[in-house]
N, C-alpha and C positions, 0 to 999 in steps of 0.2 A: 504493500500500500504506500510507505513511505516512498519510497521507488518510482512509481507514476506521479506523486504529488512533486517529488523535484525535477524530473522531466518538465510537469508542466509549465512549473516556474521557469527553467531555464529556455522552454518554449516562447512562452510570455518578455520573459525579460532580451531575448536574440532580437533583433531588428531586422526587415526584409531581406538584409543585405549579407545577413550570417545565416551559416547552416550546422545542423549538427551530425555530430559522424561518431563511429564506435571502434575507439581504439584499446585494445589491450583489456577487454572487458568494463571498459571506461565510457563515460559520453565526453568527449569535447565541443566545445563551441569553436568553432574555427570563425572566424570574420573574416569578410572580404574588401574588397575597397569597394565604395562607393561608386558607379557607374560617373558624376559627375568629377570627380578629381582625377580619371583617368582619360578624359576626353579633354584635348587641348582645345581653349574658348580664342578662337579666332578674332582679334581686337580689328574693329571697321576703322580703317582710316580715312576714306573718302567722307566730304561733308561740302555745303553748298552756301552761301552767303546769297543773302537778294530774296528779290530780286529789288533793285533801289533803281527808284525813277516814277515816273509815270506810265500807264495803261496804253500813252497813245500809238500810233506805227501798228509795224505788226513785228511778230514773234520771229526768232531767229535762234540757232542755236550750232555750236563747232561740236557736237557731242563725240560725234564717229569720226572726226577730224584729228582728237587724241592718238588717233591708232598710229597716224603716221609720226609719229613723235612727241617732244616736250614742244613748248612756245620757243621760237627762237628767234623772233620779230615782230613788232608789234607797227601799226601804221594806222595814225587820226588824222584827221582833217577837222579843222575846228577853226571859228570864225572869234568875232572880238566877247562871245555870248553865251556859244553852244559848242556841245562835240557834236560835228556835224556826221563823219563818217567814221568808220572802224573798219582793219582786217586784219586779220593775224596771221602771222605764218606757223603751223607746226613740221618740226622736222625740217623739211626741204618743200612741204607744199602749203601754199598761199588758200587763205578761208576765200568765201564769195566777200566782194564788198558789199559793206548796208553804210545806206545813210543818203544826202545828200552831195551835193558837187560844189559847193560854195564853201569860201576862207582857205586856208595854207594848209596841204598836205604836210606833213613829219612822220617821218619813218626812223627808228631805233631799233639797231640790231642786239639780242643780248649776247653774251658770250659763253663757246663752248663748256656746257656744266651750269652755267648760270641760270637760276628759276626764280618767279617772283614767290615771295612767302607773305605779303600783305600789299592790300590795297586801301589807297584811301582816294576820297575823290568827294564831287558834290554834284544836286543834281536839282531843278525847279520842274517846269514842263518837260526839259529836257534838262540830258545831264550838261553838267558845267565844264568840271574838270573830271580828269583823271592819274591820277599817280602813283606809279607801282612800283612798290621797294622789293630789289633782290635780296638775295643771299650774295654777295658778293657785295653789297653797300651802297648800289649806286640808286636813283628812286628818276626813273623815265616820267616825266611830266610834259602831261597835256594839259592844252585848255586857259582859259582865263578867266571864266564867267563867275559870280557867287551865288550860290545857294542853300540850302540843307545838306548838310556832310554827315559822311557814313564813312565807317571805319569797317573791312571786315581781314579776316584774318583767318587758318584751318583750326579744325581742331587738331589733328593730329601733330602733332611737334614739328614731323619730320615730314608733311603733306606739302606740296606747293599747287601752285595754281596749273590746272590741267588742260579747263579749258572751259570759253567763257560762251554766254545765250544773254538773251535781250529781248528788244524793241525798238526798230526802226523806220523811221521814214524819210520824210526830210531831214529831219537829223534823229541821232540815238538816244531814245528818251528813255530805256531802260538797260542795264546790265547785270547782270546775273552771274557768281563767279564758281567754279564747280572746281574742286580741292581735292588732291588726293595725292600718291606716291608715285615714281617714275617707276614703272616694273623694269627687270632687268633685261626683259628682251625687247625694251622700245627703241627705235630706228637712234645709230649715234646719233650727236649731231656733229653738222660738218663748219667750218668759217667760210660766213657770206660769201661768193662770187661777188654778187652785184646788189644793187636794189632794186633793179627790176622784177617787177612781180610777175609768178608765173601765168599758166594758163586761166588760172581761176581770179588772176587780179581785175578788178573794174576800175582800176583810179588811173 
């Protein structure tokens, strides 16, 4: 009798995750590990800031543009007011242009390795400025105009900027900045040839 009663207890007191076995005319409880301490918890680095601006234009977005690489040029057109135009280049290929064709085109190449890790800028109807600080210290500035400012930044320590979506028309009234990590098989990058934009440039 006594026999069954401490079975039971030690039934009661095992947790799902232990089992009991019969050694040497003996019961043990053997324990196991936990199903969740033995599964590695995959930490998300990707994360997304925005979208800052306003609703007007239409929707744009470099998303499958990542694939050919990191950012490795960026090119505005902006007037005394507004960012009128935006394209970027990843890798070695040039996004579509958006925006409008009025004020001074500026084009900044970054340099091999170098990614932006924050952005800060401003934006009314349309955005104002734009200015984007590397990891290498330098901060690529567009724009002149003032309005509400927005700071956005990854969460992940080690995320940069991957690849940016919007609103455009006549000029870019919204941007949107998508964050995440360089995997190891994205395209090198090479040093600029030129500044001429490829097949996909409109400016």
């Amino acid at each position: 009798m006594w026999t069954f009663m401490l079975l039971g207890l030690l039934c009661a007191s095992a947790s799902a995750s232990a089992r009991l076995t019969l050694s040497g005319g003996n019961w043990e409880v053997l324990a196991s590990k936990p199903p969740f301490l033995s599964t590695a918890v995959q930490a998300r680095s990707s994360s997304y800031s925005g979208e800052y601006g306003s609703g007007r234009g239409e929707p744009f977005s470099h998303s499958g543009l990542q694939l050919e690489g990191p950012i490795t040029a960026i090119r505005v057109r902006a007037d005394s007011f507004n960012i009128v135009g935006l394209q970027v280049r990843y890798g070695q290929v040039w996004s579509d242009y958006v925006g409008g064709n009025q004020g001074d085109l500026e084009e900044i190449f970054l340099h091999p390795g170098e990614s932006v890790i924050e952005v800060f800028g401003s934006y009314g109807n349309y955005l104002k400025t734009l200015n984007f600080y590397t990891d290498y210290g330098r901060i690529l500035s567009f724009g002149k105009g003032i309005g509400v400012s927005f700071n956005a930044v990854p969460l992940d320590i080690d995320a940069v900027l991957r690849f940016i979506s919007g609103r455009a028309g006549l000029f870019v009234s919204a941007i949107g900045l998508h964050w995440d990590t360089i995997p190891e098989t994205a395209p090198a990058t090479a040093e600029p040839a030129s500044s001429v934009a490829g097949p996909r440039g409109g400016v």
